[in-house]
C-alpha positions, 0 to 999 in steps of 0.5 A: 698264062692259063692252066686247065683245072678238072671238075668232076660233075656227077657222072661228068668231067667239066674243064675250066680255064683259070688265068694266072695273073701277076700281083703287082705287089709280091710280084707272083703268079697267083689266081684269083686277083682283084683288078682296080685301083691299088696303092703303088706299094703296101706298108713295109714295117722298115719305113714304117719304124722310121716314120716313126723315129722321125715323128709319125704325124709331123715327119716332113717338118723336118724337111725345112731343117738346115742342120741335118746331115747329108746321111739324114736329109738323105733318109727323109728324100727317100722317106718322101718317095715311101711316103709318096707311093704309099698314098698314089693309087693308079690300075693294078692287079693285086692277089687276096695275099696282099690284099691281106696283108696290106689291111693287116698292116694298115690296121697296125700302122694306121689305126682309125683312132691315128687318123683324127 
């Protein structure tokens, strides 16, 4: 969808077409978005605390567990699928909002000093 946006020019008036595209992350119509390869989701605090609860660096060992309850192996299939999204990259659109917010959240969940 485009809209016409009004420049005014000295003495003249300058229309400009601006494209409205949809961010494939929040899902709305923003402007000015970046078209590349993206992550298939952004870091969600809620997964993110129960990474943490199972164990940030080594969480899929849990996987192997036998004595787990069904509740549990359930929590860690559907933290392997967060887990998945977050590290596939495929061609996206994504707004500077998310953009943002997605470094934001990076920093706060995946600190530099994290990766060693």
């Amino acid at each position: 969808m485009s809209f016409l946006s009004t420049l005014y020019n000295v003495n003249s008036i300058i229309l400009e077409m601006k494209k409205l595209e949809t961010c494939h992350h929040c899902g709305k119509q923003k402007e000015n978005c970046y078209h590349g390869f993206i992550a298939l989701t952004i870091p969600h605090p809620e997964w993110e605390e129960k990474l943490d609860r199972w164990g940030r660096k080594d969480w899929w060992k849990n996987l192997e567990r036998t004595d787990l309850s069904e509740d549990q192996m359930k929590e860690l299939d559907e933290i392997c699928m967060y887990d998945q999204a977050l590290n596939t990259v495929g061609r996206g659109i994504q707004c500077d909002d998310c953009g943002r917010k997605e470094a934001e959240l990076y920093e706060k969940y995946y600190p530099k000093d994290l990766q060693n």
